[in-house]
SELO-216755 format. One record per residue (C-alpha): residue number from 1; residue in three letters; x, y, z. Coordinates in steps of 0.02 Angstrom, whole numbers. Layout:
! SELO-216755
<node pos="NUM" code="ALA" u="X" v="Y" w="Z"/>
...
! end
This chain:
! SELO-216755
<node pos="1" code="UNK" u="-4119" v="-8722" w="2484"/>
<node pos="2" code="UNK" u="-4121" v="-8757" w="2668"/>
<node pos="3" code="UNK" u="-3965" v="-8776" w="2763"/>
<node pos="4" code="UNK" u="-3909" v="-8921" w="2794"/>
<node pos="5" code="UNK" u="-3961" v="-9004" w="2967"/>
<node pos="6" code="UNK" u="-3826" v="-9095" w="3061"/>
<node pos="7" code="UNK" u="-3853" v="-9242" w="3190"/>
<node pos="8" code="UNK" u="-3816" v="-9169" w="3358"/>
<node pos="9" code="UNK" u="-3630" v="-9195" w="3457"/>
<node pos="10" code="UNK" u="-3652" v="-9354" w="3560"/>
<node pos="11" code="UNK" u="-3513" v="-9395" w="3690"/>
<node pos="12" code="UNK" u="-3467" v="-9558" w="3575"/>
<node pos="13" code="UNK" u="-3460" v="-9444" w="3423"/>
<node pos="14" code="UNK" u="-3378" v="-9330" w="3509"/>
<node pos="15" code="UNK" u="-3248" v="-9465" w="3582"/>
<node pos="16" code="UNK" u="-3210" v="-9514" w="3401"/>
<node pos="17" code="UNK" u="-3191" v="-9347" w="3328"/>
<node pos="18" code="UNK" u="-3063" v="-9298" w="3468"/>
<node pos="19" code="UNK" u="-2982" v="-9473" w="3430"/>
<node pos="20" code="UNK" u="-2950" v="-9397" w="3245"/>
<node pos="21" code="UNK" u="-2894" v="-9214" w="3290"/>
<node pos="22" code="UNK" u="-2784" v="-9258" w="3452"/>
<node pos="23" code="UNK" u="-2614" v="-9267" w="3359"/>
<node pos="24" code="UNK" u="-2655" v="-9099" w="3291"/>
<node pos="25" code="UNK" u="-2721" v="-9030" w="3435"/>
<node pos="26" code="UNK" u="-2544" v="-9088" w="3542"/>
<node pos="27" code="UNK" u="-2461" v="-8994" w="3383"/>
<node pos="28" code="UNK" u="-2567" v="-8834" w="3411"/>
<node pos="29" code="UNK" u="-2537" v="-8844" w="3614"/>
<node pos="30" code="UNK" u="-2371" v="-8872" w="3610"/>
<node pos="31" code="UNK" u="-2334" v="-8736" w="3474"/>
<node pos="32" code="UNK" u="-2450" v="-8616" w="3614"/>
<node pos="33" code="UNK" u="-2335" v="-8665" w="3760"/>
<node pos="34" code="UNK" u="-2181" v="-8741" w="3695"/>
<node pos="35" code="UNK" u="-2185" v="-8876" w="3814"/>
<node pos="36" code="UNK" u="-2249" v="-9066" w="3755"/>
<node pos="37" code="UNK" u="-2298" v="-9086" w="3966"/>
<node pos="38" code="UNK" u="-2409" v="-8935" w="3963"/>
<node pos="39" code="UNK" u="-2482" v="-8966" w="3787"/>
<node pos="40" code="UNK" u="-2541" v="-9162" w="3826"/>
<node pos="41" code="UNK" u="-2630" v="-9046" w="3988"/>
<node pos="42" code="UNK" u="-2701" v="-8943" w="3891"/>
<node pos="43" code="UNK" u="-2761" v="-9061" w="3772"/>
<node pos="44" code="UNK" u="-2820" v="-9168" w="3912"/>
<node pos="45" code="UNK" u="-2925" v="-9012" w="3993"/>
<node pos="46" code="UNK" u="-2977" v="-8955" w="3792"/>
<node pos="47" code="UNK" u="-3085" v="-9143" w="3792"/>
<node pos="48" code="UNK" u="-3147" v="-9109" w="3982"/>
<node pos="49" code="UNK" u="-3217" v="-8940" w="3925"/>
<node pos="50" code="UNK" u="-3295" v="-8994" w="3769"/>
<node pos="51" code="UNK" u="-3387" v="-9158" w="3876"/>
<node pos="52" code="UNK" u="-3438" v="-9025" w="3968"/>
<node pos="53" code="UNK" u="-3485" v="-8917" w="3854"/>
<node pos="54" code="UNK" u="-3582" v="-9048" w="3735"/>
<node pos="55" code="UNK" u="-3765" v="-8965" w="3765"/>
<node pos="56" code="UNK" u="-3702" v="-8800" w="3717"/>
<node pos="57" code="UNK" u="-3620" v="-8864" w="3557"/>
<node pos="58" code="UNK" u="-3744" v="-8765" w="3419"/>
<node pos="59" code="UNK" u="-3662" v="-8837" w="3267"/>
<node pos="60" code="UNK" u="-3619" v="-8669" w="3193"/>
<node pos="61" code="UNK" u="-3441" v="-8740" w="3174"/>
<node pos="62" code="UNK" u="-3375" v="-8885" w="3152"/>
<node pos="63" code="UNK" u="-3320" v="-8986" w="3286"/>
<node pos="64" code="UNK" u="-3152" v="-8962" w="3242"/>
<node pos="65" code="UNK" u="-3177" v="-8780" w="3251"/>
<node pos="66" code="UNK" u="-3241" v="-8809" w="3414"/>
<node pos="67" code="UNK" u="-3124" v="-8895" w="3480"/>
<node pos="68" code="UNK" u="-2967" v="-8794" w="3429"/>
<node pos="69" code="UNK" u="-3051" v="-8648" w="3496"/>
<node pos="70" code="UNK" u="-3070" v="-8713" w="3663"/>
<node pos="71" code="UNK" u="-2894" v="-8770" w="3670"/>
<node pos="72" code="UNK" u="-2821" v="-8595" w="3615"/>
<node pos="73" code="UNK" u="-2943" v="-8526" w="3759"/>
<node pos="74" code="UNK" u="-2875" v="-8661" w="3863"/>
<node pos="75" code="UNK" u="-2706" v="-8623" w="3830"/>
<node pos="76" code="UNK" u="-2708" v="-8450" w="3833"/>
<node pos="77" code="UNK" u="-2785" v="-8460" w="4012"/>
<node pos="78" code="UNK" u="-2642" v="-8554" w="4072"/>
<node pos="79" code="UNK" u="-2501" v="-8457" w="3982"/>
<node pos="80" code="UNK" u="-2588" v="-8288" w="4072"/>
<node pos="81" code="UNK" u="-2508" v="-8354" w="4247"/>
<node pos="82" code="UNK" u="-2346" v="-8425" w="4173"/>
<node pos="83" code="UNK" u="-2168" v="-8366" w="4100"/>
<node pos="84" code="UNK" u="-2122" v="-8366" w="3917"/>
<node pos="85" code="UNK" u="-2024" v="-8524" w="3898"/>
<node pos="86" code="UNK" u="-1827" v="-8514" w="3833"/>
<node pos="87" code="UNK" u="-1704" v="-8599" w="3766"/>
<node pos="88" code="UNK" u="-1501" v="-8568" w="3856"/>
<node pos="89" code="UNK" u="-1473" v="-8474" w="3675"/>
<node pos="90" code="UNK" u="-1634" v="-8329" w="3719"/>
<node pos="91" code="UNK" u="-1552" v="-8285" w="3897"/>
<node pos="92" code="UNK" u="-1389" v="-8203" w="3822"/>
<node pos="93" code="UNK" u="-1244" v="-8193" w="3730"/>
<node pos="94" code="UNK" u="-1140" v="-8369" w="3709"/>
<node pos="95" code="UNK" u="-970" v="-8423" w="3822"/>
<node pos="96" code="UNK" u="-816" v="-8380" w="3753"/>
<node pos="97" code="UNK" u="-721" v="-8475" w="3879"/>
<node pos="98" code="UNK" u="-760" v="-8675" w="3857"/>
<node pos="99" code="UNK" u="-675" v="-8711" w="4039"/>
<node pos="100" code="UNK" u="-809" v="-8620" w="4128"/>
<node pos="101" code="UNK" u="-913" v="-8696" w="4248"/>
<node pos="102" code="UNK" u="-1087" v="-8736" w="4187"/>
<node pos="103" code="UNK" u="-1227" v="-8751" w="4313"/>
<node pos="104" code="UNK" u="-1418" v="-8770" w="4292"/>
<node pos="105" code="UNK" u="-1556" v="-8675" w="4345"/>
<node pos="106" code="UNK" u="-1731" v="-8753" w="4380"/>
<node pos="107" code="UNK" u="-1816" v="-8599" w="4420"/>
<node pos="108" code="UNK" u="-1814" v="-8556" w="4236"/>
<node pos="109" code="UNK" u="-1960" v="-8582" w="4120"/>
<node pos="110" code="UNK" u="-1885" v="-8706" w="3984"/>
<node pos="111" code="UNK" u="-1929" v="-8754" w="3838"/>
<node pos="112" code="UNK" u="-1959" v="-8938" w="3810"/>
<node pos="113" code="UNK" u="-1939" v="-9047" w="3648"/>
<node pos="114" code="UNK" u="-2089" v="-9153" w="3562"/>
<node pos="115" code="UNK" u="-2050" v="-9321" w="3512"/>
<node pos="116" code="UNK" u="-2110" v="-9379" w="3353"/>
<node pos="117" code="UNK" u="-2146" v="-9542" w="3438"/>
<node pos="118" code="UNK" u="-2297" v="-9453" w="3538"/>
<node pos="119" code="UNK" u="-2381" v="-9404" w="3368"/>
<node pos="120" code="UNK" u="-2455" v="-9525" w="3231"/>
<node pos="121" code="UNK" u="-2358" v="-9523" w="3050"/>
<node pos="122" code="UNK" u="-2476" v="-9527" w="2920"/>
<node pos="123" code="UNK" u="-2372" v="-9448" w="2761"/>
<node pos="124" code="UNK" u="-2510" v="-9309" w="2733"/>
<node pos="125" code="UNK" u="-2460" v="-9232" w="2925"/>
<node pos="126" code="UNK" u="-2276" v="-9265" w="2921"/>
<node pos="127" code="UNK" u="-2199" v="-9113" w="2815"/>
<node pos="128" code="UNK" u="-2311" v="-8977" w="2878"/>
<node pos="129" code="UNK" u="-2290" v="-9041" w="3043"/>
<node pos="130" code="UNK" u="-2108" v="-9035" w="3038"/>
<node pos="131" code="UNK" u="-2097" v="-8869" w="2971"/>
<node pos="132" code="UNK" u="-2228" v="-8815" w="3099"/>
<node pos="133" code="UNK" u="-2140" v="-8860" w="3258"/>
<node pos="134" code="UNK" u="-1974" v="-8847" w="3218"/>
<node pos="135" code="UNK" u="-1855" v="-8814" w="3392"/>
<node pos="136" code="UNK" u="-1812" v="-8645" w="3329"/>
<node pos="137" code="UNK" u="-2016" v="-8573" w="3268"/>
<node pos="138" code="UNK" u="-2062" v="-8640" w="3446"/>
<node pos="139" code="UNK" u="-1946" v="-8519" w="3526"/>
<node pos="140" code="UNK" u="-1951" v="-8410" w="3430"/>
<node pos="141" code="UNK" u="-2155" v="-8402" w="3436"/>
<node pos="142" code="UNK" u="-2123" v="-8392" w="3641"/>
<node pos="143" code="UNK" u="-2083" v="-8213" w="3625"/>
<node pos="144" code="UNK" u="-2253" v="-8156" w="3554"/>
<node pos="145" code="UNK" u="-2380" v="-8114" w="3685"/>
<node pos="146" code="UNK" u="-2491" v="-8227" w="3700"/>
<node pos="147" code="UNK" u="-2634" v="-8173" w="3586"/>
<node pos="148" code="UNK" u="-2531" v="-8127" w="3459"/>
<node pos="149" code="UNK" u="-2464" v="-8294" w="3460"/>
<node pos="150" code="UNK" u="-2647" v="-8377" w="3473"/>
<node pos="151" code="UNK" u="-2668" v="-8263" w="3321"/>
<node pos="152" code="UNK" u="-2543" v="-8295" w="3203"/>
<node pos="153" code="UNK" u="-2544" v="-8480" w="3228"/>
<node pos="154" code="UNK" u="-2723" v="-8493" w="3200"/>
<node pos="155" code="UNK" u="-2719" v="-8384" w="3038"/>
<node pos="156" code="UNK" u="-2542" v="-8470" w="2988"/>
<node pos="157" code="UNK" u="-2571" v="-8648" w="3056"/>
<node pos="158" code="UNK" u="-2743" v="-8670" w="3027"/>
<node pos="159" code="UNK" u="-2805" v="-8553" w="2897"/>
<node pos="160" code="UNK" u="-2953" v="-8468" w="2997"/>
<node pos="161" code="UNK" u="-3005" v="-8293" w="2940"/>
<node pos="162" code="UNK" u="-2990" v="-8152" w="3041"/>
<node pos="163" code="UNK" u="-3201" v="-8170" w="3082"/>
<node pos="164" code="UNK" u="-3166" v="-8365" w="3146"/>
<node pos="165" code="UNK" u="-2996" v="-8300" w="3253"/>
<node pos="166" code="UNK" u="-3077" v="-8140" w="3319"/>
<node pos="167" code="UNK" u="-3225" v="-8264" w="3371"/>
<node pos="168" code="UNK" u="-3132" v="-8380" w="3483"/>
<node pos="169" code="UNK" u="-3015" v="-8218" w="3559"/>
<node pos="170" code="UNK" u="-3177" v="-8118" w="3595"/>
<node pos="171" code="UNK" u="-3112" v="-7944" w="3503"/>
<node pos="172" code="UNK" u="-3150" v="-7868" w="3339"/>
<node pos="173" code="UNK" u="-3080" v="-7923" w="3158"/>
<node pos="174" code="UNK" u="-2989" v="-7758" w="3166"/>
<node pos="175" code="UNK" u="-2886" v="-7805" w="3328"/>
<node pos="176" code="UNK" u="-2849" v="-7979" w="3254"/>
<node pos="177" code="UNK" u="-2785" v="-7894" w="3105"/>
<node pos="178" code="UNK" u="-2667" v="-7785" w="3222"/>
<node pos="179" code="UNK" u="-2637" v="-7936" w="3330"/>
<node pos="180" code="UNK" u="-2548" v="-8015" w="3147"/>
<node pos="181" code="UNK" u="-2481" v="-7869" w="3110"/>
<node pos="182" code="UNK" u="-2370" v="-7875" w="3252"/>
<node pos="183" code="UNK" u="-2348" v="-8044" w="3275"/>
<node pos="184" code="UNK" u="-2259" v="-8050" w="3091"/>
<node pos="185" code="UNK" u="-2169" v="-7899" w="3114"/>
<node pos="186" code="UNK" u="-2093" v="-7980" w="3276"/>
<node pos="187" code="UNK" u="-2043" v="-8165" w="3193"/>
<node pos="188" code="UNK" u="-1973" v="-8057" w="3043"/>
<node pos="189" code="UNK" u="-1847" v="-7982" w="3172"/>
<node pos="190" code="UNK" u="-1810" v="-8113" w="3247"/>
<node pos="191" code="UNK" u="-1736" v="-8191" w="3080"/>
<node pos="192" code="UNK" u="-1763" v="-8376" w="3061"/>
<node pos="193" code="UNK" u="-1738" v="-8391" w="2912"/>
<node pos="194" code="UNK" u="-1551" v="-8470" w="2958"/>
<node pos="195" code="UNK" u="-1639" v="-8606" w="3031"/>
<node pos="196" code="UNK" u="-1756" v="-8638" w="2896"/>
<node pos="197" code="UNK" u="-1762" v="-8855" w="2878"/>
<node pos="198" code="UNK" u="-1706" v="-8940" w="2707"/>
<node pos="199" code="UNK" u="-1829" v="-9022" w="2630"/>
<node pos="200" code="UNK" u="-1785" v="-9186" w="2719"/>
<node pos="201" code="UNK" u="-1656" v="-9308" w="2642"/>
<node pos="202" code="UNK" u="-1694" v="-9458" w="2787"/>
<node pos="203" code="UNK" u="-1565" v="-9585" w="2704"/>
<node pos="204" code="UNK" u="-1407" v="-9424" w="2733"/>
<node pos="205" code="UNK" u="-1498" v="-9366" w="2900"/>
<node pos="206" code="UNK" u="-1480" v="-9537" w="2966"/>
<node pos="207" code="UNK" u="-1322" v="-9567" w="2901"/>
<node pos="208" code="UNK" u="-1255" v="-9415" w="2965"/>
<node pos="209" code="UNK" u="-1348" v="-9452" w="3146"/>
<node pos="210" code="UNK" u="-1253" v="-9623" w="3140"/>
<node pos="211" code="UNK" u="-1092" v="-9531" w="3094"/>
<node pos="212" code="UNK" u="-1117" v="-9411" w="3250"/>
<node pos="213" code="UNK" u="-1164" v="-9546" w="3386"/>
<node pos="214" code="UNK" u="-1023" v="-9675" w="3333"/>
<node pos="215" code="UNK" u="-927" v="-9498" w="3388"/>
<node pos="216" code="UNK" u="-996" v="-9454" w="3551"/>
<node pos="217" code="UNK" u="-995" v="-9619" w="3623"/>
<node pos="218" code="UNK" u="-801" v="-9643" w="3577"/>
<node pos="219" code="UNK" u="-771" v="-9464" w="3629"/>
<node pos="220" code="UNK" u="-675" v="-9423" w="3446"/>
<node pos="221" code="UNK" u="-721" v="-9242" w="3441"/>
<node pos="222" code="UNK" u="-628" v="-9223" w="3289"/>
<node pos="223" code="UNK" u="-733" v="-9370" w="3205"/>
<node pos="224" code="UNK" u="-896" v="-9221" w="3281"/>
<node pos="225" code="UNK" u="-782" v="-9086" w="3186"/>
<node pos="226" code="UNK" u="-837" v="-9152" w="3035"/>
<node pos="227" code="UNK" u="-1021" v="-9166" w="3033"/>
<node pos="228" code="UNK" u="-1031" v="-8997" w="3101"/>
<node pos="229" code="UNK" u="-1044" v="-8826" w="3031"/>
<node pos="230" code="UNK" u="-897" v="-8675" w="3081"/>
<node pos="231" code="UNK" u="-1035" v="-8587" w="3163"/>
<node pos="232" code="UNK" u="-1102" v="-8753" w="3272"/>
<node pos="233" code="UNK" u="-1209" v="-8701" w="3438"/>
<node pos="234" code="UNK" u="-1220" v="-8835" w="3582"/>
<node pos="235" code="UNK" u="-1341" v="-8805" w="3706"/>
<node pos="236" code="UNK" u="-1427" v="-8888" w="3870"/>
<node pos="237" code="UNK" u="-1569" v="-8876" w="3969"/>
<node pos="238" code="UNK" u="-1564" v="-8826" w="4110"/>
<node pos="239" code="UNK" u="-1391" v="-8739" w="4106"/>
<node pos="240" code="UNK" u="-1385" v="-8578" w="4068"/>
<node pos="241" code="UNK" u="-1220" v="-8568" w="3983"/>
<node pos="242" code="UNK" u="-1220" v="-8613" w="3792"/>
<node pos="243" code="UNK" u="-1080" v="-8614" w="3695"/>
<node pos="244" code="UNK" u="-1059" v="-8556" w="3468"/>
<node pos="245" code="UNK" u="-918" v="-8594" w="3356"/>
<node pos="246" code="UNK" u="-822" v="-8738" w="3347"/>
<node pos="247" code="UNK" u="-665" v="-8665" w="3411"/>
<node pos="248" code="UNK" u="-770" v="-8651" w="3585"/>
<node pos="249" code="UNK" u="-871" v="-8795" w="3564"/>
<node pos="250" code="UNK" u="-744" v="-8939" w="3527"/>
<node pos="251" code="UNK" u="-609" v="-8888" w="3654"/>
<node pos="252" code="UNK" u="-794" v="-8879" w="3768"/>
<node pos="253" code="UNK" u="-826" v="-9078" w="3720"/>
<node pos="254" code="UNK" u="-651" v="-9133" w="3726"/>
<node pos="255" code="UNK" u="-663" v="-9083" w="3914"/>
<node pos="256" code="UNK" u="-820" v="-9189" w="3948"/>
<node pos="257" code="UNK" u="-778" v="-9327" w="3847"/>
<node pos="258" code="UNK" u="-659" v="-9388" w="3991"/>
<node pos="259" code="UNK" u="-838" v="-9421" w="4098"/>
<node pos="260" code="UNK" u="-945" v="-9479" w="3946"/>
<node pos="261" code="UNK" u="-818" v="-9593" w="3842"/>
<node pos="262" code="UNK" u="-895" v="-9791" w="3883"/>
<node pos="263" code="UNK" u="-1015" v="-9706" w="4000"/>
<node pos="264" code="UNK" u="-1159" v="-9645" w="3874"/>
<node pos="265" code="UNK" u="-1262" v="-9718" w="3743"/>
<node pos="266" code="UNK" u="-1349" v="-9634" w="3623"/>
<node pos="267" code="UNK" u="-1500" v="-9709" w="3523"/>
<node pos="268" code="UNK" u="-1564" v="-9601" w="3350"/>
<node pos="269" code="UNK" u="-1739" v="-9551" w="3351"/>
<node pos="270" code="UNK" u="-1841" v="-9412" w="3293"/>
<node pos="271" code="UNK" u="-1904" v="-9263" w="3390"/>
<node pos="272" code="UNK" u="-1993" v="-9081" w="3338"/>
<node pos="273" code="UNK" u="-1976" v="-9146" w="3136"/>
<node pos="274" code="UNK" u="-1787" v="-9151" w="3171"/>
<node pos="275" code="UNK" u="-1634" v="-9296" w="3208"/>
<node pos="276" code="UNK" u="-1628" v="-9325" w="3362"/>
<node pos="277" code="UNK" u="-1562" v="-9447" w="3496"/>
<node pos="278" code="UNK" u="-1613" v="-9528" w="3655"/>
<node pos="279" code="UNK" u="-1470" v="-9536" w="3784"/>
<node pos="280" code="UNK" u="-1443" v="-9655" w="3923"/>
<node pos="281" code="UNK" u="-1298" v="-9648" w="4065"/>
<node pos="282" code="UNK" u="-1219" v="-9784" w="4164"/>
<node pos="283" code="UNK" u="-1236" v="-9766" w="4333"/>
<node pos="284" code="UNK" u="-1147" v="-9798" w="4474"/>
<node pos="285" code="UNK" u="-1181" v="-9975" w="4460"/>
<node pos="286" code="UNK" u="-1154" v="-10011" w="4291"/>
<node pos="287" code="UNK" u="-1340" v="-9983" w="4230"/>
<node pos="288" code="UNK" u="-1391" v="-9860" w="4079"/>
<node pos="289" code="UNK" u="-1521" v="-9771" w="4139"/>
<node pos="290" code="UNK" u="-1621" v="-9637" w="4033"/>
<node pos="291" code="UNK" u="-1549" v="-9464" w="4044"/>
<node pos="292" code="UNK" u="-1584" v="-9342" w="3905"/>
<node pos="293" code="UNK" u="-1630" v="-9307" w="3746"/>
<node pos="294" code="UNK" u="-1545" v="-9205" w="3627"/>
<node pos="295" code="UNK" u="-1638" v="-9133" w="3464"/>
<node pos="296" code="UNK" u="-1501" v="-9078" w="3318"/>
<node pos="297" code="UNK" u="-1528" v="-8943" w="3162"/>
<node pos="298" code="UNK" u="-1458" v="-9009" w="3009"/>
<node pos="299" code="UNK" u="-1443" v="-8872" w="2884"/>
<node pos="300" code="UNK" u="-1351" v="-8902" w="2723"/>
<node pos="301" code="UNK" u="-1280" v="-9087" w="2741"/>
<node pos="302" code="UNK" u="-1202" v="-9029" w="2914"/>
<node pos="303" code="UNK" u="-1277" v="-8995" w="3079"/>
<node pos="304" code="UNK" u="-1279" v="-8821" w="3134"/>
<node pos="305" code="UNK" u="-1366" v="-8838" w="3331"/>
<node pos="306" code="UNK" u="-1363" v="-8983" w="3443"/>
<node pos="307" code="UNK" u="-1494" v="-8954" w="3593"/>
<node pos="308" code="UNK" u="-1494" v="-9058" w="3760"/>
<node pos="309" code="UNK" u="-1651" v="-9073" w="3868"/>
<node pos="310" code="UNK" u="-1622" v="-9183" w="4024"/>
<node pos="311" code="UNK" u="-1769" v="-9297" w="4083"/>
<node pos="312" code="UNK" u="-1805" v="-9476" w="4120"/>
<node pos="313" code="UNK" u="-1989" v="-9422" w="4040"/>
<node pos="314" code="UNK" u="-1934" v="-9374" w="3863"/>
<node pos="315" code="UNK" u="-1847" v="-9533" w="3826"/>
<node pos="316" code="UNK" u="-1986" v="-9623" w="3872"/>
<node pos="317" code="UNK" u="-2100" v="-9523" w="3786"/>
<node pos="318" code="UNK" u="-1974" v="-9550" w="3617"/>
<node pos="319" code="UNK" u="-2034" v="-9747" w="3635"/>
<node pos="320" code="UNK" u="-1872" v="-9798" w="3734"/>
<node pos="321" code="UNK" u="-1877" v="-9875" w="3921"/>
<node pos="322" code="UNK" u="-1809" v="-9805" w="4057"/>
<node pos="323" code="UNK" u="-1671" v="-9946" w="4069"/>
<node pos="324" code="UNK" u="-1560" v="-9995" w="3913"/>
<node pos="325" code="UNK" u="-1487" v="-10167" w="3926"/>
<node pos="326" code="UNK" u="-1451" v="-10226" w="3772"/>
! end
């Protein structure tokens, strides 16, 4: 029987079949780089390459295949000349005092969330995607060198064999195998399995969500005490103090609130397969302007992590305008 002969790439086929893959191909970025900025470059520079490349394109893969490979090559290139990104909770040990002075640091490579908003939500993606790039996986995948993290994701993510992975890293089906070998080994000590996500429960998520922005906006930390675990970790980007337990993180809030209470409004969303909210401040002149948005853990009917990530550009991103005035 003769193999089967298939019509070659065009530049509209091509157009449509990167229309199809895109969400998943802004999954597999970000989970390379663990930021939603550099992903959507990548991703942008993945479709350049492959117009680019259309004459080349053999059909010995599909185009798919093709594609995913260049965009692991394409990240991998760019991750070569950067810094792992990190969360405040990778650079050390949390405060113990919740008076100290927290400042930022922009020099730092930090992790960014990805909004649900930017992806599509067809039922078949939506579970494996939120297990997939979960806030805590993505950081915790940032410590793997950076093959070993093209590696695993591709075998783990994707489902390639070791032939199609050792293909698009140019090495040999043994060093892939190594490459997994130590990727696991690494992700097993880091532990995640504390942050493993419920299967979701969206009618208590949102519920609880509601519970925890009626809260924060009146500045009731002790209404906060209850929707939160013992063990609660608040965290901010880019400050490099974080703080873990509620005895440190409540008496940390009730400080704040004094600046925040009538001052802040908080709108739920969704962001890495997790509650979430988009924040807005007032501003000298009475406007709420986008500030922030912060991505929570929920595990076990409480939350166990609240995560703040400053920046006009991940509101808007989340579907929200820059200005809220209703």
């Amino acid at each position: 029987m003769s193999a089967e002969v298939l019509p070659p790439l065009t530049s509209v086929r091509l157009h449509d079949e990167f229309g199809l893959l895109r969400d998943g191909l802004v999954v597999h970025c970000y989970q390379m780089t663990g930021s939603y900025q550099d992903a959507e470059d990548a991703v942008q520079e993945t479709y350049l390459r492959a117009v680019r490349g259309l004459a080349g394109f053999e059909g010995r893969s599909s185009v798919k295949t093709w594609l995913y490979r260049i965009a692991t090559n394409t990240c991998i290139t760019a991750l070569n000349h950067r810094s792992r990104r990190v969360l405040p909770s990778g650079l050390g040990a949390p405060e113990s005092d919740p008076g100290v002075r927290v400042a930022g640091d922009e020099s730092i490579a930090w992790l960014s969330p990805l909004p649900d908003a930017v992806l599509s939500h067809r039922p078949e993606d939506v579970v494996v995607r939120r297990e997939s790039v979960r806030l805590a996986l993505i950081a915790a995948l940032q410590y793997l060198p950076v093959r070993q993290r093209a590696a695993l994701l591709l075998r783990e993510v994707l489902s390639w064999s070791a032939a199609e992975i050792a293909e698009t890293l140019d090495v040999s089906v043994a060093a892939v195998k190594s490459l997994l070998q130590r990727a696991r080994r690494r992700l097993d000590e880091l532990d995640l399995e504390g942050e493993r996500l419920e299967p979701p429960d969206l009618e208590l998520e949102r519920a609880l969500l509601d519970r925890y922005i009626t809260a924060f906006e009146a500045g009731d930390a002790a209404a906060i005490r209850e929707v939160i675990h013992d063990d609660f970790s608040l965290e901010a980007v880019p400050h490099t103090s974080w703080f873990k337990g509620v005895h440190v993180c409540i008496p940390f809030l009730e400080r704040n609130f004094a600046s925040t209470r009538g001052n802040v409004r908080l709108l739920p969303t969704r962001a890495n397969g997790q509650p979430a909210m988009a924040g807005y401040r007032r501003d000298a002149s009475g406007v709420l302007r986008a500030d922030c948005l912060w991505v929570l853990t929920l595990v076990d009917g409480r939350f166990s992590r609240s995560t703040k990530f400053e920046g006009l550009e991940l509101v808007t991103a989340a579907g929200f305008p820059p200005v809220w005035s209703r």
